[in-house]
C-alpha positions in Angstrom: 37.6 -64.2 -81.7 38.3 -64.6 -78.0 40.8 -62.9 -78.0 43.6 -63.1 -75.7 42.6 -64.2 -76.2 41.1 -61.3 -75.6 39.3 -60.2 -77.5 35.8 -60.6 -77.8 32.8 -63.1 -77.6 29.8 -62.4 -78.9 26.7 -60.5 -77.4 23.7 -60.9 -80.0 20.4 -59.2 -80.2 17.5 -58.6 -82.4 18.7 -58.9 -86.0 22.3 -58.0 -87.6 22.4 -54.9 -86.2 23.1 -55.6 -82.8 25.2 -58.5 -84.3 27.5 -56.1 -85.3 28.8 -55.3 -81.9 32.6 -56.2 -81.2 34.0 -57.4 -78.0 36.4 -60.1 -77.1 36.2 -63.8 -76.9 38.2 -66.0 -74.9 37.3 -69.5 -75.3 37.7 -72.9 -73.6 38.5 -73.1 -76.1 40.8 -70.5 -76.5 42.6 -71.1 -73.2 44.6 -68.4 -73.2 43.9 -68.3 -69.2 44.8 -72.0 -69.1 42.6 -74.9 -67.1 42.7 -72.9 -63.6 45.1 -70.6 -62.2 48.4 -71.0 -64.0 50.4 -70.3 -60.9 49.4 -68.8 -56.8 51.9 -67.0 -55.1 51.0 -69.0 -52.0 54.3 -70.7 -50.6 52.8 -73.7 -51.0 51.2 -75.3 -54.2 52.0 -74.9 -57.4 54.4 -75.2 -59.9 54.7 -72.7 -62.6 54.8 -74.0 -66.3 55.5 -71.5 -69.3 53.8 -71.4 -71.9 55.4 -72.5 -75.0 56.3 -69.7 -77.3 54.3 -71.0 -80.5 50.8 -71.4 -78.8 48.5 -68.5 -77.9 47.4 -70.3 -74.8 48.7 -70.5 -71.0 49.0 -74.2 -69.9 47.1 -75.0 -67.4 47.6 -75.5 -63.7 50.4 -78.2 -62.7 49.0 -80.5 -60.3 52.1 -80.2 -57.8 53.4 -82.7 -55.5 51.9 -82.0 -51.9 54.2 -80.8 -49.5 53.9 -83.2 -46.2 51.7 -81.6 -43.7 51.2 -82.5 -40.3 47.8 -84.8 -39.8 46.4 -81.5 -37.8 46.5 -78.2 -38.0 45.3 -75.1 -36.1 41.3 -74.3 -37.0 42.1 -71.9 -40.2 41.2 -68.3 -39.1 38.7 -66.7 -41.5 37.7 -63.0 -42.0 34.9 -61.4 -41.8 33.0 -61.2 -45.3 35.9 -64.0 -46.5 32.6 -66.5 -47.8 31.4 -63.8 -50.1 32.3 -62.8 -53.8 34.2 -59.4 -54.3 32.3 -57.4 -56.9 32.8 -54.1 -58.0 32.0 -51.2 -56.1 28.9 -49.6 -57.0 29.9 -46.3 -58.6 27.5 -43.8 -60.8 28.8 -44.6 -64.2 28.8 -42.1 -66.6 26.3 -42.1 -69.3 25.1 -40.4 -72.2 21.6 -38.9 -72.4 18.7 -40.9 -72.6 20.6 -44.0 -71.4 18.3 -45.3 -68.6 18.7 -48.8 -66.7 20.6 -49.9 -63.5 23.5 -47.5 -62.5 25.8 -50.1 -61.8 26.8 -53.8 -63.1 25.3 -56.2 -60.8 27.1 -59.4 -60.4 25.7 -62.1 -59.1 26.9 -62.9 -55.5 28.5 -66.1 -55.2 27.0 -68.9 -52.5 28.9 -68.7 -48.9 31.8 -70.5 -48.9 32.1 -73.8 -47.2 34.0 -74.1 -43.8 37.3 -74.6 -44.6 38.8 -78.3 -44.3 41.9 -78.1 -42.4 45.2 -79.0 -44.9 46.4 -82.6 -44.4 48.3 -84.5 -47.1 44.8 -86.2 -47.6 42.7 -82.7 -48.7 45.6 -81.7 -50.2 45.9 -84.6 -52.5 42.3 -84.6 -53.3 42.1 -80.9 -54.0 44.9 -81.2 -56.7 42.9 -84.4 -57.8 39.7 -82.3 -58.0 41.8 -79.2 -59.7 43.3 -81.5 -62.7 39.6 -83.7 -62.6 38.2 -79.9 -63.8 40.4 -79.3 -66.3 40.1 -82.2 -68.4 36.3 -81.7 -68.1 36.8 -78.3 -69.2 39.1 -79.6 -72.4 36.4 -82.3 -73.1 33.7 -79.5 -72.9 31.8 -81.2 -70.4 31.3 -78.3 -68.3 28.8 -79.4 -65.4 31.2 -82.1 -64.7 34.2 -78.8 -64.5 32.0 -76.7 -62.8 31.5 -79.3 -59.9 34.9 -80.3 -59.8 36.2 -76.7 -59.1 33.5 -76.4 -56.7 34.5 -79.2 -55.0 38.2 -78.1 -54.7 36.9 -74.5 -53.8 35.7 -75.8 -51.2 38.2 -77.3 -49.4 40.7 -74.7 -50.0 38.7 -71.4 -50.5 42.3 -69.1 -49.6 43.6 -71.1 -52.8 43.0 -69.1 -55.9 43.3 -71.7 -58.6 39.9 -73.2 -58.0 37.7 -69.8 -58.5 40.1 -69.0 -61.3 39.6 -72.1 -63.1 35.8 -71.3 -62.8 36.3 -67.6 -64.3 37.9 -69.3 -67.2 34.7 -72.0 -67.2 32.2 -69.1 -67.5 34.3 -67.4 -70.4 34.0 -70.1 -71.9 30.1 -70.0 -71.9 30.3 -66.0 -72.4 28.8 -66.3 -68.6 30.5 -62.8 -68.6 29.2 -61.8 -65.4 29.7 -65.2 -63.4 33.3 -64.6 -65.0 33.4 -61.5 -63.8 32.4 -62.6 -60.1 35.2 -65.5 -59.8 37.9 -63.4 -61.4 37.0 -60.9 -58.7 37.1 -63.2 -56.3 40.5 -64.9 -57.0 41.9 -61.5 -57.3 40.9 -60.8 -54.0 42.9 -63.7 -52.8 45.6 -63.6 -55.1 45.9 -60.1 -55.9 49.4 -60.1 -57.0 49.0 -62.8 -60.2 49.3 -61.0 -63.6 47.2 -63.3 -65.6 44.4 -63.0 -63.4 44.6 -59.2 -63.8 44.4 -59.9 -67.9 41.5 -62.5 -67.4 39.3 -60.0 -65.6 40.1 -56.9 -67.8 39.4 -59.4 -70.9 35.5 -59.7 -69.3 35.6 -56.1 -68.7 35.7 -55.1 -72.2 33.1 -57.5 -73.4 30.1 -55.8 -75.5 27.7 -55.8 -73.0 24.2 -54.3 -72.5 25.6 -52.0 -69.9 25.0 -48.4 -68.8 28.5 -48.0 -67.3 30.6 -49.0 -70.2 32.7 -46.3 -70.3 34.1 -47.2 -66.8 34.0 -50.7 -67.3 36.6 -50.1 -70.0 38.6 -47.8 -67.8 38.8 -50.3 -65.3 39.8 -52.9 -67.6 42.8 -50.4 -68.6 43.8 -50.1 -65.6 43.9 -53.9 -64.6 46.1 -54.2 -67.7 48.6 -52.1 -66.3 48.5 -53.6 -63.5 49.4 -56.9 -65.3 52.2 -55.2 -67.1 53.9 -54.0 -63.9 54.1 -57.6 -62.3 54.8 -59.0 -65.4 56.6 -56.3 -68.1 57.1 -58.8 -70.7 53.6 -60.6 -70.9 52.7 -60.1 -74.2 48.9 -60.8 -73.3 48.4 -57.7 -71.1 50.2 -55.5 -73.6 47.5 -56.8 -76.2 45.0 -56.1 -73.7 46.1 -52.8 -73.2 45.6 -51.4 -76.6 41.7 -53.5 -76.4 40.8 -51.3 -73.7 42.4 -48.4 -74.8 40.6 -48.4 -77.9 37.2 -49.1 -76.7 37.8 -45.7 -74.6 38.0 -44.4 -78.1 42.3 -43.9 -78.2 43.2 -44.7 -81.0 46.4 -43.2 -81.2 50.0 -43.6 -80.7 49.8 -45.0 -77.5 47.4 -47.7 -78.5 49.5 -48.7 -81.3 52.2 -49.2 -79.3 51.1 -51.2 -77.0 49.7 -53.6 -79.9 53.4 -53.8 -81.4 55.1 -54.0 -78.0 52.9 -57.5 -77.7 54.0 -58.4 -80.8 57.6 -57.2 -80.1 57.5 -59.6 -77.2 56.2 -62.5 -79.5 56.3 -62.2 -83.0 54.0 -65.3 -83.9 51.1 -63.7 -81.2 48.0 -63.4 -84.3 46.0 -61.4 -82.3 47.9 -58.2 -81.5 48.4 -58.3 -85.6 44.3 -58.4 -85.9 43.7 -55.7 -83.6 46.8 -53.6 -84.8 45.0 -54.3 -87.9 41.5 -53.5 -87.1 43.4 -49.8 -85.3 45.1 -48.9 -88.4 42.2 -49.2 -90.8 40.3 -46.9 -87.9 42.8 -45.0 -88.7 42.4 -44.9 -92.6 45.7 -46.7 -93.1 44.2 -49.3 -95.3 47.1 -50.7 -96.8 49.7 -51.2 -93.5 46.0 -52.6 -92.0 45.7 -55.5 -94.8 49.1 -55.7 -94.3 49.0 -56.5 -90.5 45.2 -58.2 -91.0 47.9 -61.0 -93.7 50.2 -61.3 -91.0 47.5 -62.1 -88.3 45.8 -65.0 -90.8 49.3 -66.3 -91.6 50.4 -66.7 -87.8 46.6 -68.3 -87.5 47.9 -71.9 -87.6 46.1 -73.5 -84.4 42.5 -73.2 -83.1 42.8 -70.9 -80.3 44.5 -68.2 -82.6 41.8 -69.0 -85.4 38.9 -68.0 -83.0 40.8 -64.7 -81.7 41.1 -63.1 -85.5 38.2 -64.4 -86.8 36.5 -62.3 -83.5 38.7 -59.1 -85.0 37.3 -59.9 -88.2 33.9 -59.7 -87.1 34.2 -56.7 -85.1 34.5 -54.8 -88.8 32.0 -57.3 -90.3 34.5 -59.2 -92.0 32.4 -61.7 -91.8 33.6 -64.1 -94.9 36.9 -63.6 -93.9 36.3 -64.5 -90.4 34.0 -67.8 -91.6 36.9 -69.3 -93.4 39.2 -69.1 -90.3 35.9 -70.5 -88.2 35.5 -73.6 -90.6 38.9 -74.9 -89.9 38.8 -74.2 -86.0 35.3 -76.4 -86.3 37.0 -79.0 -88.1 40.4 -79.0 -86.0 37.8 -79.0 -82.4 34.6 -79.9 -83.5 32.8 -79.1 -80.3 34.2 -75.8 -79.6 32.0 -73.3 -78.3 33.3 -70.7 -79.1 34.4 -71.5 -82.6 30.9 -72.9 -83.0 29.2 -69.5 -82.3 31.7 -67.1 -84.5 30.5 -69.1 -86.9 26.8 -69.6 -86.5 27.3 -65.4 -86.7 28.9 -65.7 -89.5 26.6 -67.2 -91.6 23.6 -64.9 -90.2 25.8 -62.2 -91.1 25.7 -63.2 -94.8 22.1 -64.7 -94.9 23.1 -68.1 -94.7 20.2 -69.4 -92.2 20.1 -72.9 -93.1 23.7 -73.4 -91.9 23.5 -70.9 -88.5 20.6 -73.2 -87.4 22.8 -76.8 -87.9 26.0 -75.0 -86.7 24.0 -72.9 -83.4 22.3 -76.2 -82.6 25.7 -78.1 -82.6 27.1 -75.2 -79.8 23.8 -75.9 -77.9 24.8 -79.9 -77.8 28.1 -78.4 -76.1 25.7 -76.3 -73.7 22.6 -77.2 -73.6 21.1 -74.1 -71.7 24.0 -71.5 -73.3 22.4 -68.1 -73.3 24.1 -66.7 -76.2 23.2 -69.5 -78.8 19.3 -69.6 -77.6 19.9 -65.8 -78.4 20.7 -65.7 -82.0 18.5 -68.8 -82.5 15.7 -66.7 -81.8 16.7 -63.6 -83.8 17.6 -66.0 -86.7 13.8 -67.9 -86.3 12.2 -64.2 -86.1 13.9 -63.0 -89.6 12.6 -66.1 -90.9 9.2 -65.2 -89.6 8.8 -68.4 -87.8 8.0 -67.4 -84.8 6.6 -70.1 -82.8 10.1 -71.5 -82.7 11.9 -67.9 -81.9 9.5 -67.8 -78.6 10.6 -71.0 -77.9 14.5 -70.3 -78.1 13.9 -67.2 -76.5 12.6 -68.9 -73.5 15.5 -71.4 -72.8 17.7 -68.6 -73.8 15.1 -67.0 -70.3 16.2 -69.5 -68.2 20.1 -68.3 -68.0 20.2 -64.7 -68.9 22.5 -62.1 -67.4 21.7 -59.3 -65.8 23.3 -57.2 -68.3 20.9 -58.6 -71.1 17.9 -59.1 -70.2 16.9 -55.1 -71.9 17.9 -56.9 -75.0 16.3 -60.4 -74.5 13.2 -57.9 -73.9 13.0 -56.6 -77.3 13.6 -59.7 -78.7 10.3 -61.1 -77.2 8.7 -57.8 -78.5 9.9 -58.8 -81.8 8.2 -62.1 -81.5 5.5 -60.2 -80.3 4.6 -57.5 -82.8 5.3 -60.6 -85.1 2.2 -62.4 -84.2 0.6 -59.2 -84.2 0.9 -58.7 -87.6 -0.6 -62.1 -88.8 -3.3 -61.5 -86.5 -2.4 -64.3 -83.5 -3.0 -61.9 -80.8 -2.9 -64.3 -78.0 0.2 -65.2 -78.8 1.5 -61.8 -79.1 0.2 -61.1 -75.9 2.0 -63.8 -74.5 5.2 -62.7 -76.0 4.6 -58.8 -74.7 3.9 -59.9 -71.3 7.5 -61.8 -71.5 9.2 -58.6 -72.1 7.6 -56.7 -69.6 8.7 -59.0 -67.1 12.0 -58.7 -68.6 12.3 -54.8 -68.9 9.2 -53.4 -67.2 10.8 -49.8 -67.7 9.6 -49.9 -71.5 6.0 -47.8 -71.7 5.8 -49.2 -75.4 5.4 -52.4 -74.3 2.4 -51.8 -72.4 1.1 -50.0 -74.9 1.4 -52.9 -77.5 0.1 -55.5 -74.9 -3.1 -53.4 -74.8 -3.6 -53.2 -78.6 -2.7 -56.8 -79.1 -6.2 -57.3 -76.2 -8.3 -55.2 -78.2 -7.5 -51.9 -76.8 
């Protein structure tokens, strides 16, 4: 479900098993960030609008009126290092034994930002143009057309945080968790004082990712949400979040129960802090106030957004027939969802229902054609099925626009395919399929060791 919506999109590897994972989904879907930045502190631009109480979304940027400006203006001062994305500070995570890998989560710098334009009524005009042309792209799920548009607008006013926010929320959409995590770096950088964006980047923080420095990934992503609480005590959004991260640390007290009911104190029809207090309490072996909470979560489930953030809760315990029935509707209410149409392709893996995962993960690939995350499950689906000519070739797009963060896993999925072919004797093709791994995670020993059986060896 995305959950805040928070919670959780959906990493897959090699089979159900890695399926299984639970993290937090926030969909275009689900824009609980809204379009682009909701509101900038700058004196200038925007003007704020609230989100109505019944939706579990935050509307998206207002397209102000312009302010006159004068036809010139001084050339803007920049700083040095301003044309460059803030990432997080390499720090030696701590890890468990045996965990090997990068030390850190690389990011993926951003391109140098353009000189900026001086402000004139004109580029201001067009910038708002270019910031409201993004978000209807984003709502019709065209996403190139979004992505260019907030690019566009980036560029003309890169000390204006709405542009790189709106493209944080893009990414999330695509689970492009660490492009998300880049822009919603960067817009915190300029606008470090804006509580959603605070919520936005501890919501991609807490995403199941192939990464050695979880634990500090979610202890970061704790600490942005209490950042968000302290500029904004009553958003019930970072007191959701909160509890996410706190749990993930492994706290599943008092403290993380709280802060789930103090979100739902603040908003009583907010579904997903009912999930997740659900999901806590049965952690807890409190199975009957857990169905209780889980009833309250499916009754308050009564638009898509809300659908897609419990069905993610769902999932996280493998609910998964639960969590399909709440997908179905969300498919039927936004047909080309991409989150939606994920969650559910999952689903049906989940309870051996191929034939449908492969109509409903080839429907979220017409939405995004070169998606990592569909191409993904497509090729752990194909290799169950032992059909694995067509599992190398998802696995290949699914090459072209893999994270850092899972490329390990695409890795073993290609040694999958691999010792596949093996075993029916088609050892070209299995050598094919190790040598993709290795370039993937040359780290592994076993992989060169099956590469050289699969020659002869």
């Amino acid at each position: 479900m995305s959950s805040f919506s928070r919670l959780f999109a959906i990493i897959a590897s090699i089979g159900i098993g890695a399926i299984c994972v639970s993290g937090q989904d926030l969909g275009s879907s689900n824009k609980l960030f809204g379009g682009a930045k909701p509101t900038t502190t700058a004196k200038p631009k925007t003007v704020k609008k609230t989100t109505p109480k019944k939706k579990v979304t935050i509307a998206k940027t207002a397209a102000p009126k312009p302010k006159p400006a004068k036809p010139k203006t001084t050339k803007p001062v920049t700083k040095p290092g301003s044309n460059t994305t803030a990432v997080k500070p390499k720090t030696t995570p701590k890890t468990t034994g045996g965990n090997s890998g990068p030390k850190t989560f690389e990011v993926r710098p951003s391109k140098p930002a353009e000189r900026e334009v001086p402000v004139t009524a004109a580029s201001n005009r067009l910038y708002e143009s270019l910031i409201q042309e993004g978000n209807t792209a984003r709502d019709d799920r065209n996403y190139a057309a979004a992505e260019t548009a907030y690019q566009r607008a980036r560029a003309i006013k890169p000390k204006d945080s709405r542009a790189v926010y709106g493209l944080g929320n893009l990414y999330s959409d695509q689970q492009r968790w660490e492009e998300a995590e880049t822009a919603y770096r960067t817009a915190l950088q300029i606008d470090p004082k804006e509580s959603i964006t605070h919520v936005a980047l501890s919501y991609v923080l807490t995403q199941p990712l192939s990464a050695p420095n979880l634990s500090d990934r979610y202890e970061e992503a704790e600490k942005l949400a209490r950042t968000a609480i302290q500029l904004a005590p009553r958003n019930q959004l970072a007191f959701d979040q909160l509890g996410v991260s706190m749990e993930l640390r492994g706290l599943i007290g008092a403290e993380t129960e709280n802060a789930y009911r103090r979100a739902i104190e603040l908003d009583p029809s907010f579904a997903p802090a009912y999930a997740h207090l659900g999901r806590l309490l049965r952690r807890r072996g409190l199975t009957k106030e857990s169905a209780a909470a889980y009833q309250n979560a499916i009754q308050r489930s009564t638009d898509v957004a809300t659908m897609i953030l419990v069905a993610d809760v769902m999932q996280s315990e493998q609910r998964y027939a639960e969590s399909e029935r709440l997908l179905r509707k969300a498919v039927e209410g936004d047909p080309k969802n991409p989150s939606a149409l994920l969650l559910l392709g999952r689903a049906y893996i989940a309870q051996g229902n191929f034939v449908e995962a492969e109509s409903i993960l080839r429907r979220s690939l017409g939405v995004s054609a070169n998606s990592f995350m569909p191409n993904s499950l497509l090729g752990s689906l194909y290799t169950r099925q032992g059909r694995f000519e067509q599992a190398e070739s998802a696995l290949l797009q699914a090459v072209r626009s893999v994270p850092l963060s899972e490329k390990r896993r695409l890795s073993q999925q290609f040694e999958a395919v691999g010792d596949g072919y093996l075993k029916t004797g088609r050892r070209i093709s299995a050598q094919r399929s190790y040598m993709q791994a290795i370039s993937l995670d040359g780290e592994n020993p076993a992989l060169a060791l099956k590469l050289n059986r699969s020659q002869g060896g």
